[in-house]
N, C-alpha and C positions, 0 to 999 in steps of 0.2 A: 370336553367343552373348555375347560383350562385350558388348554394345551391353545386352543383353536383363539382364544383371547390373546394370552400371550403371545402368539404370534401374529394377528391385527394390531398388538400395540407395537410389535417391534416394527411390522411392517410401518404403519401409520408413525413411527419415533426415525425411521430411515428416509421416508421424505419428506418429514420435515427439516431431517440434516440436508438432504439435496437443497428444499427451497433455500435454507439458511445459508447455502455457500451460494447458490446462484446470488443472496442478496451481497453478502461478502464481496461476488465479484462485481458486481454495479455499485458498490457504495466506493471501492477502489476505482474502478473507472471511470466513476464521475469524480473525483479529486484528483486525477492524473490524466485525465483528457487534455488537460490543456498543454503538453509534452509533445503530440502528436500535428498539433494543429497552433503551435507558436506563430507560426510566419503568417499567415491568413487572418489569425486574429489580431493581430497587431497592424496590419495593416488596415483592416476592416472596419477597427477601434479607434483611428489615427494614434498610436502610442509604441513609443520603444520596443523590441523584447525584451530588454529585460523588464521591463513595464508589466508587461503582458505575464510574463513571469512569476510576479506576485498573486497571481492567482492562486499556486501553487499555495504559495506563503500564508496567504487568506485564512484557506480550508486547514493548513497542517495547524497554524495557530487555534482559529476556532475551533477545532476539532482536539485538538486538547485540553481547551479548556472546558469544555463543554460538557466532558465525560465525569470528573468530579461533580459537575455542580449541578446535571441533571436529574440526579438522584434526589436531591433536596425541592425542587419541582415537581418531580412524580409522584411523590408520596406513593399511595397504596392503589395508585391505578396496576391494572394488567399488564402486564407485558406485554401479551400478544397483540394485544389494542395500540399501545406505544411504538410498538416496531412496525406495526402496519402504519400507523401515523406518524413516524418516520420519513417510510418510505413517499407518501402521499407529498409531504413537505419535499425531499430529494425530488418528487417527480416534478413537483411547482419552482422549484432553484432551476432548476434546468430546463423550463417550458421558457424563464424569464432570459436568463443567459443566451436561450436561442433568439431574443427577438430582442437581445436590449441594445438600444441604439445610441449609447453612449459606454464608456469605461466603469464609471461610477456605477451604474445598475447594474453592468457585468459583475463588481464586485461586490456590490449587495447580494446578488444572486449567491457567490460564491461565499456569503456569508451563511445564508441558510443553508449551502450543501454541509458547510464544516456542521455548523450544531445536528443535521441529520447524522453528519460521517461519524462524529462522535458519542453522539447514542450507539447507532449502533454496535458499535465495538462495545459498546462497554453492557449492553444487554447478552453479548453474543460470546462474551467472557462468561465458560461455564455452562451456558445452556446445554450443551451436551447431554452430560449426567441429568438433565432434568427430561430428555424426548425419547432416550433408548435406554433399554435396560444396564446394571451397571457393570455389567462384563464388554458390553460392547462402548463403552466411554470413549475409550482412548480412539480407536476407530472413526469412531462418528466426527472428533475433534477435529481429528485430520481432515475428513472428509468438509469440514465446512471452512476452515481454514484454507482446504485448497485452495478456494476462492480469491483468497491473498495474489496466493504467486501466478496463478491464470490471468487474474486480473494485470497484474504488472506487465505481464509478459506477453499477452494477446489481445486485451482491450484498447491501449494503446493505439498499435497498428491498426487495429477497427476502426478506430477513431477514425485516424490518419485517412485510411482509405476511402473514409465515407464524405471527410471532408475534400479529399481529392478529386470524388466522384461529383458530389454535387452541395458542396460547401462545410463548413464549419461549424453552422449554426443550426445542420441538422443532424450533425454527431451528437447535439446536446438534446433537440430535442430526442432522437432515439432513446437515448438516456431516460428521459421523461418517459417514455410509453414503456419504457423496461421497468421500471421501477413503480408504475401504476399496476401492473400484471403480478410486482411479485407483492406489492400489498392485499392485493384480492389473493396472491398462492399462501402467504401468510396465516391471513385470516381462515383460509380453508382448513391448512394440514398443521401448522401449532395448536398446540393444547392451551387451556388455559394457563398462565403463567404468573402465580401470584409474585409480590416481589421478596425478593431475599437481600437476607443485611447486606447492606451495603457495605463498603470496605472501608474502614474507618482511617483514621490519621496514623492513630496510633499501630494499625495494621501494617503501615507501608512502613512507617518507621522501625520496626522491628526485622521488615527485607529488607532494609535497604541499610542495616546493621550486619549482613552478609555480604563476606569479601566478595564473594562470587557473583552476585548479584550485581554490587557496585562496579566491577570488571566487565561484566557481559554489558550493564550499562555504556560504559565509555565504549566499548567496541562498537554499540550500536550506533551511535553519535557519531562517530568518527567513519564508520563506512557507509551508512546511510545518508548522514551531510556531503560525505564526499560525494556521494552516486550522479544524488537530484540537482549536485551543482551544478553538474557537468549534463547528467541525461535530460533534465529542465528544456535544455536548450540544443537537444539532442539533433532537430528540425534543421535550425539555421547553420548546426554546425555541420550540418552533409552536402546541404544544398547548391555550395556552390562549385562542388565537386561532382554530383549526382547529378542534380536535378530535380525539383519537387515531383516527377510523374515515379521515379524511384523509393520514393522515402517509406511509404505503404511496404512495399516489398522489403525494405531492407528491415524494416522497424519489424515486419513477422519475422524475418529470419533470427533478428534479436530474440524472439518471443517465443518460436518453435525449440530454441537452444537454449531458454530459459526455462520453460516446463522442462525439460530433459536436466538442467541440471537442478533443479526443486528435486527429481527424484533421485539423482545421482548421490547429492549432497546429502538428502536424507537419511541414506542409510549411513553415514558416517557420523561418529566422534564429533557433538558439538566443535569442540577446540579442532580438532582437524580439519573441519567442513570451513568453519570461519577462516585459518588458516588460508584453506584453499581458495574461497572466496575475494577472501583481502587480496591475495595472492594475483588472480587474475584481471580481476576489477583495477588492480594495480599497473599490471601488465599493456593492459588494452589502452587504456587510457593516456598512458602515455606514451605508447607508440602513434597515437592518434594523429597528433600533430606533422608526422613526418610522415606514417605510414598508409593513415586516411584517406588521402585526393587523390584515390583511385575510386570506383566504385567495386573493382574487386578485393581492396584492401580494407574497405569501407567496411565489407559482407564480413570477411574473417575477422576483423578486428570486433564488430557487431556479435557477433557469434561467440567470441572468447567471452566478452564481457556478459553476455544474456548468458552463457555456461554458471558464469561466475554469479551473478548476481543473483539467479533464478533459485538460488537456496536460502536467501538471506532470510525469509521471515521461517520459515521450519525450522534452521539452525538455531536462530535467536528465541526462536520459542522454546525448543529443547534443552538451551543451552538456561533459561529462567526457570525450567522448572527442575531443571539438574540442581541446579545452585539452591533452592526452592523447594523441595517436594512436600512439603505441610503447608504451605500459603499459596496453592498455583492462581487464585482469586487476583491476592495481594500482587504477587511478582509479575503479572499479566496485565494488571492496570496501571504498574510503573510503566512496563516494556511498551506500551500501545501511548502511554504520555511522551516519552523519549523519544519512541519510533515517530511520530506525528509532527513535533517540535523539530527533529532533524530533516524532517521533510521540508516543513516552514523554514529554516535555518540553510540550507543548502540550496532552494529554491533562490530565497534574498540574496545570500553572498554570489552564489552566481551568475546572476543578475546584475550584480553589482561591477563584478571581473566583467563581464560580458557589455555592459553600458561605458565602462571606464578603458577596459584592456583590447577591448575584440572579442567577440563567440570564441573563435581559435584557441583562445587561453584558458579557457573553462576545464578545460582537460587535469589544467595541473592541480588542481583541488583534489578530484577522486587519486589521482596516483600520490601525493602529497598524505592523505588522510588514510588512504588505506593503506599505504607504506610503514604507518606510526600504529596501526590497530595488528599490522604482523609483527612489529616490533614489540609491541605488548605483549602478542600472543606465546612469541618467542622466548620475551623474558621470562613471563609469568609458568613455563613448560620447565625453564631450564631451573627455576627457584624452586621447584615441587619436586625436582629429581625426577 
């Protein structure tokens, strides 16, 4: 009879890690939809891309902030209840977004995705160890976190496609009816989930008193700012080479060679995986310019980078809790503030090159940025002997 328990909770603790990466990958691609589908919104909107852009910036802003300060709002509600009412809030930003008929409610809208996008991450810091037993942690972590790099690498193109097929404003509402489903999946297969201490001030201040920590920091800054400057505006920078009926196709084949290197990169050496990443991300981006305005340069240069890029959040988690291994709570709620702000932050400057310089120059930011995070990586190898 034990045995036959223990085994209904692991089962019953294994999909609730499925539900929790499926929500991982909709809380990602509703703050990174608008990547996919720049050019239709902007014109739809009457606004700039880089205008359009600050969507982007919107959600990575409030979504950092949002993750400190909703602890002090919740007080001693459930969890499970909070993440489901999350979700319910994500699916009403994105019912509004599909039908708002000006800019301004577009970015109210993407107000309330950011304060969902940052709860969640920050209930979902951890939960792990709280739904499966504690030999299968590490596993289950990954398994919800996959969500991360699926989402970056294949929601995306989804988007893309759907607004291809039959507009833009119903990539969001899909969004919305995804995100109503996993709150009722939610509520189903999570346990009750009382709340746990929250991560204090003085918690982060003692990681971030760790050289390693403060290092993996700047790497993440510097390659992820560089990414979203350039990938933000990924749409307008193929189109006039492709074609808008190609961008769906080229943006999966970014995303098919993006899961593939999520597991490539994984099994490597933090420092060697970033390495590699910075390395590529470097590479593509700035052959862009010259090597691009083909659509078969387009495809390979698409595919280096989705190589490249498609390990960054696995590495950068590995590489926080390497530096980390007694505060993974602590070092996970800097890396997810960092990570979100370089989203916001790369999103804006890019925007900004792209409003002021041309789309075309957006490139030099990720080779620029991740040229100085291999440079890092390099010094910082040859100083440790």
């Amino acid at each position: 009879m034990t045995t036959i328990c223990a085994d209904e909770v692991a089962t019953r603790g294994w999909a609730a890690s499925i539900v929790m990466s499926a929500t991982v990958f909709t809380v990602v691609t509703a703050e990174m939809l608008p990547v996919g589908l720049l050019t239709p919104m902007s014109e739809s909107l009457h606004i700039t891309e880089g205008t359009a852009g600050l969507a982007l910036t919107t959600t990575g802003v409030v979504s950092a902030l949002a993750a400190p300060i909703l602890p002090l709002v919740l007080g001693r509600l459930d969890r499970r209840g909070v993440l489901g009412g999350l979700m319910v809030l994500l699916a009403f930003a994105a019912f509004v977004a599909a039908i708002a008929p000006v800019y301004w409610i577009f970015i109210a809208a993407r107000v309330l995705m950011g304060i969902s996008i940052g709860g969640v991450w920050l209930l979902t810091v951890g939960l792990a160890r709280r739904v499966v037993p504690e030999h299968a942690a590490g596993p289950a972590t990954s398994l919800i976190f996959s969500g991360i790099g699926i989402a970056s690498v294949l929601g995306i193109p989804a988007g893309a496609f759907v607004g291809e097929l039959v507009g833009w404003r119903w990539a969001f509402a899909g969004v919305g009816v995804l995100s109503l489903g996993l709150a009722a999946a939610l509520a189903a297969f999570l346990p009750s989930l009382a709340p746990e201490r929250s991560v204090r001030l003085s918690d982060v201040r003692e990681v971030l008193q760790i050289k390693d920590v403060r290092l993996g920091l700047v790497l993440v800054a510097l390659i992820v700012t560089g990414h979203f400057a350039a990938y933000t505006y990924v749409r307008p920078l193929l189109e006039p080479h492709t074609g808008p009926a190609l961008i769906g196709t080229l943006l999966l084949a970014y995303g098919v060679a993006g899961v593939i290197g999520n597991f490539l990169t994984g099994a490597l050496h933090p420092n060697r995986a970033l390495a590699v990443i910075a390395s590529g991300i470097a590479v593509a981006t700035l052959a862009m310019p010259a090597l691009g305005t083909t659509v078969a340069g387009s495809l390979v240069l698409l595919v280096i980078w989705g190589l490249a890029y498609g390990g960054t959040s696995v590495s950068t988690q590995a590489w926080g809790h390497a530096a980390a291994p007694s505060a993974p709570e602590s070092s996970s709620a800097v890396l997810v503030g960092v990570y979100n702000g370089s989203i916001a932050l790369g999103a804006f400057t890019g925007g900004q090159v792209a409003d002021h310089l041309g789309t075309t120059t957006v490139t030099w930011l990720p080779a620029v940025l991740a040229t100085a995070a291999l440079v890092i990586l390099l010094a910082n190898r040859r100083q440790r002997g």
